[in-house]
N, C-alpha and C positions, 0 to 999 in steps of 0.2 A: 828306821834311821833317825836317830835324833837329831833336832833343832843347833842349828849353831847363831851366838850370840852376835849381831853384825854390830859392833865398836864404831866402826864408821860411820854407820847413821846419826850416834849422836854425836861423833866428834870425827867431823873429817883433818884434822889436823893433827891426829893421835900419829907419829911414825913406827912406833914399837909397842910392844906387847905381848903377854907370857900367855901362855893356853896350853889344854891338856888334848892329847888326842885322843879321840874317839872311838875312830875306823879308820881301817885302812881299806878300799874296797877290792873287789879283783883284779878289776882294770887301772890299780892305780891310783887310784883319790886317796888324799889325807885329807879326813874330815877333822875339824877343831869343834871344841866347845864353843870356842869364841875367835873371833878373828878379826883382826885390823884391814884384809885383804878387802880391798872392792872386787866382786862379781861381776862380770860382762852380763851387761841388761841396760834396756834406756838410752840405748845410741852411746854409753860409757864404756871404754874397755877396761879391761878387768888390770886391778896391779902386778907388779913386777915387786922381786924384793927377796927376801930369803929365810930359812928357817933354821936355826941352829938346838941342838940337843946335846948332854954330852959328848962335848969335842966334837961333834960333828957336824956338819954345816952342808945346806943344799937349795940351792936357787926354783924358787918359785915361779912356774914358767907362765903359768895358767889357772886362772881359776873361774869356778862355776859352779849355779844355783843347783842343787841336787835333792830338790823338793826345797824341806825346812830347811836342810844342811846348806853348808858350802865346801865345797871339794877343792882341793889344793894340788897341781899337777909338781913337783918337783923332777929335776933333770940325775937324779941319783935318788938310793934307794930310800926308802921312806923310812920314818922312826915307828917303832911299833905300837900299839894300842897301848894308851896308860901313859908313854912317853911325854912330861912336859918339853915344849917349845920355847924359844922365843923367836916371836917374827918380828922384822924389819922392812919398812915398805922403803920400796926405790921412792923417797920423797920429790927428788925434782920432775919426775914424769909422773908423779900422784900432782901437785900444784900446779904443772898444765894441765890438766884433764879438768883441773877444778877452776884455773881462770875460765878457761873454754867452755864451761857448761854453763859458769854463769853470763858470759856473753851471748850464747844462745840463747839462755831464758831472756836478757834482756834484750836482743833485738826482737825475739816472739814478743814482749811487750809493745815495742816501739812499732812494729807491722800492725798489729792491734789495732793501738790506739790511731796509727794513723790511717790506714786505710781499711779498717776490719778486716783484717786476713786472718786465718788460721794456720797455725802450725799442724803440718802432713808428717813431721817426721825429721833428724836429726842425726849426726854421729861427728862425734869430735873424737881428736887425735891429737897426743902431745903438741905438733906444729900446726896444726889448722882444723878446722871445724864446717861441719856446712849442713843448711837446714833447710829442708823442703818446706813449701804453702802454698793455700789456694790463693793466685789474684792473678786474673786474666793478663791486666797489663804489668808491667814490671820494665818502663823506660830508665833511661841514664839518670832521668830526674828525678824518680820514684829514689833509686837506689841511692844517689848521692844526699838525699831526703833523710835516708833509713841511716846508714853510716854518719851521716851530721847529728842527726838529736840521740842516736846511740850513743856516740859520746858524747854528748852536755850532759848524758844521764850516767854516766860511769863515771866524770870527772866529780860532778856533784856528788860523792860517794853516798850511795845509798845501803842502809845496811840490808844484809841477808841474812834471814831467820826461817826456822825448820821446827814444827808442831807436827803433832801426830795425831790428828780428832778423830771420832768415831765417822763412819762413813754419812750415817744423815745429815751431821752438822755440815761436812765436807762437800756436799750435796746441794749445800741453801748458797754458796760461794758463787755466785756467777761468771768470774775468773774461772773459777776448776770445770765449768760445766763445758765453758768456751775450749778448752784443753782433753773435753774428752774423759773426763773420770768417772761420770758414767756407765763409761765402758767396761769399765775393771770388773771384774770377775764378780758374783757375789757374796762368795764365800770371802771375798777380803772385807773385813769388818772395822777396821782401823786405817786409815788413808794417812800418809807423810804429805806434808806442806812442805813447799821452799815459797818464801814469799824475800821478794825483791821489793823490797816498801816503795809504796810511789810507781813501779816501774811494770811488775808482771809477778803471777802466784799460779802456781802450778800445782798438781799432783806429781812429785818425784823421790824415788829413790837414790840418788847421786850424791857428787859430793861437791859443794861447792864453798865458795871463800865465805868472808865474814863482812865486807864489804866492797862493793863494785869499783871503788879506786884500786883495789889490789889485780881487777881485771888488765887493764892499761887502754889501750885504743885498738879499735875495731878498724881492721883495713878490709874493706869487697875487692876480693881479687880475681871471682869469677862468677858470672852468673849464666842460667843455661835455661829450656824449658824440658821441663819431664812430665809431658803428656797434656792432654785438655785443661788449661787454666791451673797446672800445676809448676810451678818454677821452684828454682834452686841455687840458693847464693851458695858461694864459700869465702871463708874471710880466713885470717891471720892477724895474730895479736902484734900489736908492738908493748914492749913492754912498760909498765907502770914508770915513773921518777920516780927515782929516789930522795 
């Protein structure tokens, strides 16, 4: 099965894009050469959006990692092997996925710094977002703590940038080791950075803004505990000014 080129990675703000098809599998995948499409992984859901071929047109309903590939569910019948496309991503539900992910990565900075927590884990959704961590306590004043210097750090816009180093460099980072990149498989040999300057640096594949005033303000609208010293906010953006 051959590799498909993920457009995304380097430019989350690409909405359209021409690609040749590949495969079509049995169950239904359109595999592309290249794709604008984000893939469900890393607590992101995958794009919505659509694909058009002579005259013909059919909505992207799903997509997903297929080894190297990336597989394309469409809600009508697929174009055939050979077929160029062009795709279209639903942009306004691609740009909440992508304030919300950088809000996550920036409250994991802000939990961090302020009380060393670790991020357990994450999933955002066009309207709201919520990220698991270790910290026994987690009071009213913890949280109004965490929501206050979240945003002095999104208003101050700080940019967001995205490198790709080999895995040893990626390894001497003590941000990425705090996050767990370690973990990753070994046969990944190349590690993607999102680095929030100033705020939090991760290992991630997602997609996120270009800087953290395009996020807006981080409102906690529920927090819960899940399990032994494990809690769980959920927030809601309000939007940026204009």
């Amino acid at each position: 099965m051959a590799s498909t080129e993920l457009l995304y990675a380097s430019d989350a703000y690409l909405q359209a894009f021409d690609a040749r098809v590949t495969d079509v599998t049995e169950d239904g995948w359109v595999l592309l050469d290249r794709t604008g499409f984000y893939a469900t992984g890393g607590g992101q859901p995958h794009d919505l959006g659509t694909l058009t071929w002579k005259g013909q047109s059919a909505d992207v309903v799903e997509v997903r990692k297929l080894g190297e590939a990336v597989g394309h569910r469409l809600d009508g019948e697929p174009p055939a092997p050979g077929t160029t496309v062009h795709g279209r991503i639903d942009w306004d539900r691609r740009y909440a996925l992508m304030r919300h992910h950088t809000a996550l990565h920036s409250l994991s900075g802000v939990i961090y710094q302020l009380y060393g927590a670790t991020v357990t884990g994450g999933q955002m959704y066009p309207d709201r977002a919520r990220m698991d961590f270790e910290m026994p306590d987690l009071s009213s004043e913890r949280l109004r703590a965490i929501e206050l210097r979240t945003n002095e750090l999104l208003t101050e816009g700080h940019p967001v940038s995205v490198r790709v180093l080999p895995r040893e460099e990626a390894l001497q980072i003590p941000d990425l080791i705090r996050t767990r990149v370690n973990l990753l498989p070994e046969g990944i040999t190349h590690i993607r950075v999102v680095n929030i300057e100033g705020v939090d640096q991760q290992a991630d594949g997602g997609t996120h803004v270009h800087n953290t005033r395009e996020v807006g303000q981080v409102r906690i609208v529920k927090s819960e505990n899940k399990g032994k010293g494990n809690k769980r906010i959920e927030i809601v953006l309000e939007a940026p000014a204009q």
